[in-house]
C-alpha positions as CSV (number, residue, x, y, z in Angstrom):
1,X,-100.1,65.2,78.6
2,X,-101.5,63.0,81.1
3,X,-104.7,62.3,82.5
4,X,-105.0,65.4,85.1
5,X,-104.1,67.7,82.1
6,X,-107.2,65.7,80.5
7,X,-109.7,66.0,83.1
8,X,-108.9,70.1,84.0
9,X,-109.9,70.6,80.5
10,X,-112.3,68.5,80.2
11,X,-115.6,70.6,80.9
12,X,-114.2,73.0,79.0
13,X,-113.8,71.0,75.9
14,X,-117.1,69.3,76.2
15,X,-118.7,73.0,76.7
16,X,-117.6,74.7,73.4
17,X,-117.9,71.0,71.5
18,X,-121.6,71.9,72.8
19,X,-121.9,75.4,71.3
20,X,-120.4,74.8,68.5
21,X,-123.0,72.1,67.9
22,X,-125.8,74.6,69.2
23,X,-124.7,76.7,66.6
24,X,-124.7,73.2,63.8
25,X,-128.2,72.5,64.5
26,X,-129.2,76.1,64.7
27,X,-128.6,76.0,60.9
28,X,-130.7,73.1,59.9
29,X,-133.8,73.6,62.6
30,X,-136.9,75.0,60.6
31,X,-138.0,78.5,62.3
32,X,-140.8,76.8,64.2
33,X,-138.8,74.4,66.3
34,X,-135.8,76.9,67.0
35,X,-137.3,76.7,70.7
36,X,-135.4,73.2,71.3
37,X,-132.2,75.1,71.0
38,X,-132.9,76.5,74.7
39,X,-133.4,73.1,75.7
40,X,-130.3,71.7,74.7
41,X,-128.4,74.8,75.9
42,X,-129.6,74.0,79.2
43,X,-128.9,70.3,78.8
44,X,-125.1,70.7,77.6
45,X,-124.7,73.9,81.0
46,X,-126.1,70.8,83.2
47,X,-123.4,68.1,81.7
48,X,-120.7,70.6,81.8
49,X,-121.6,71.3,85.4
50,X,-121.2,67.6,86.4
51,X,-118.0,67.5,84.8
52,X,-116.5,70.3,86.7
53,X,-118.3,68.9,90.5
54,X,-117.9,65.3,90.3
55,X,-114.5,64.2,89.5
56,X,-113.0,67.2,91.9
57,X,-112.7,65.4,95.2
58,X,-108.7,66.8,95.1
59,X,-107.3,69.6,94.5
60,X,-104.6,69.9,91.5
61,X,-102.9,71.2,88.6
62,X,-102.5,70.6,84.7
63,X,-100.2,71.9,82.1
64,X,-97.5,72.4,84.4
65,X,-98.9,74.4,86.9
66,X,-100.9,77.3,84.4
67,X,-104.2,75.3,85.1
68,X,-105.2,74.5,88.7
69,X,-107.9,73.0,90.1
70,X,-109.1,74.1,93.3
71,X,-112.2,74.8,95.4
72,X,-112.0,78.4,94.5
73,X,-112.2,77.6,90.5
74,X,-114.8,75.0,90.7
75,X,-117.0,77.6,92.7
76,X,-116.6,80.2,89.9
77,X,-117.3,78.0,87.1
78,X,-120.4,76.2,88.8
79,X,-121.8,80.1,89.8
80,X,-121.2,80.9,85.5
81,X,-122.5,77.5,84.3
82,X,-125.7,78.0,87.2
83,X,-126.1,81.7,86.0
84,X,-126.3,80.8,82.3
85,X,-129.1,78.3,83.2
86,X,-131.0,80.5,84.9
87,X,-130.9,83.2,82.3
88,X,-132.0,80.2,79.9
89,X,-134.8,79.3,82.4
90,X,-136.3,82.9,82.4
91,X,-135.7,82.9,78.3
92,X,-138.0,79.8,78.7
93,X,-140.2,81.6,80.8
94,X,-140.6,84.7,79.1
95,X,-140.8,83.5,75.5
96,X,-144.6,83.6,73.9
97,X,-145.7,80.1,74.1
98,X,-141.9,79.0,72.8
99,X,-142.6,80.1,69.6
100,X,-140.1,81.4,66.8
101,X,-139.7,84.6,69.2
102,X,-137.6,82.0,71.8
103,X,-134.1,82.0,69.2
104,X,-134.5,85.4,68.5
105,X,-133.9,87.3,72.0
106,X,-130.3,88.1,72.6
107,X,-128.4,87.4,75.0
């Protein structure tokens, strides 16, 4: 494992560390601040999209070849990691006030 092998998976890693610590803090917020959860959604999309933009300045591989790193894939994942904000920007939007309804719309 070297260091390209680090930094393709890097976004990825950092993403579920992030929802699985969404899903931490989920447990011990009291029902009346469950809105900051949106928040920090959108906080942890944003980080994970300057991990996948910034450091790409080449193109190349990991993992011998079965991940690559391209223009193409950083495209994708930045049109995902955008899409999931803006859904979490019209949850924002739409929720009464950010009240307890905010954590309990589906996605």
């Amino acid at each position: 494992m070297n260091l390209f092998d680090l930094l393709a998976t890097l976004p990825l890693i950092v993403l579920v560390a992030w929802a699985i610590l969404l899903i931490l803090v989920d447990l011990f917020l009291p029902k009346g601040r469950k809105s900051w959860l949106v928040i920090l959604a959108a906080l942890g999309l944003v980080v994970t999209l300057l991990l996948w933009v910034v450091p790409s300045r080449q193109d190349y591989s990991a993992f011998s070849g079965m991940i690559m790193v391209d223009g193409f894939s950083i495209f994708l994942s930045a049109l995902f990691l955008i899409s999931g904000w803006w859904r979490l920007l019209y949850l924002m939007i739409t929720s009464s006030a950010w009240g307890s309804t905010a954590a309990s719309i589906t996605f």
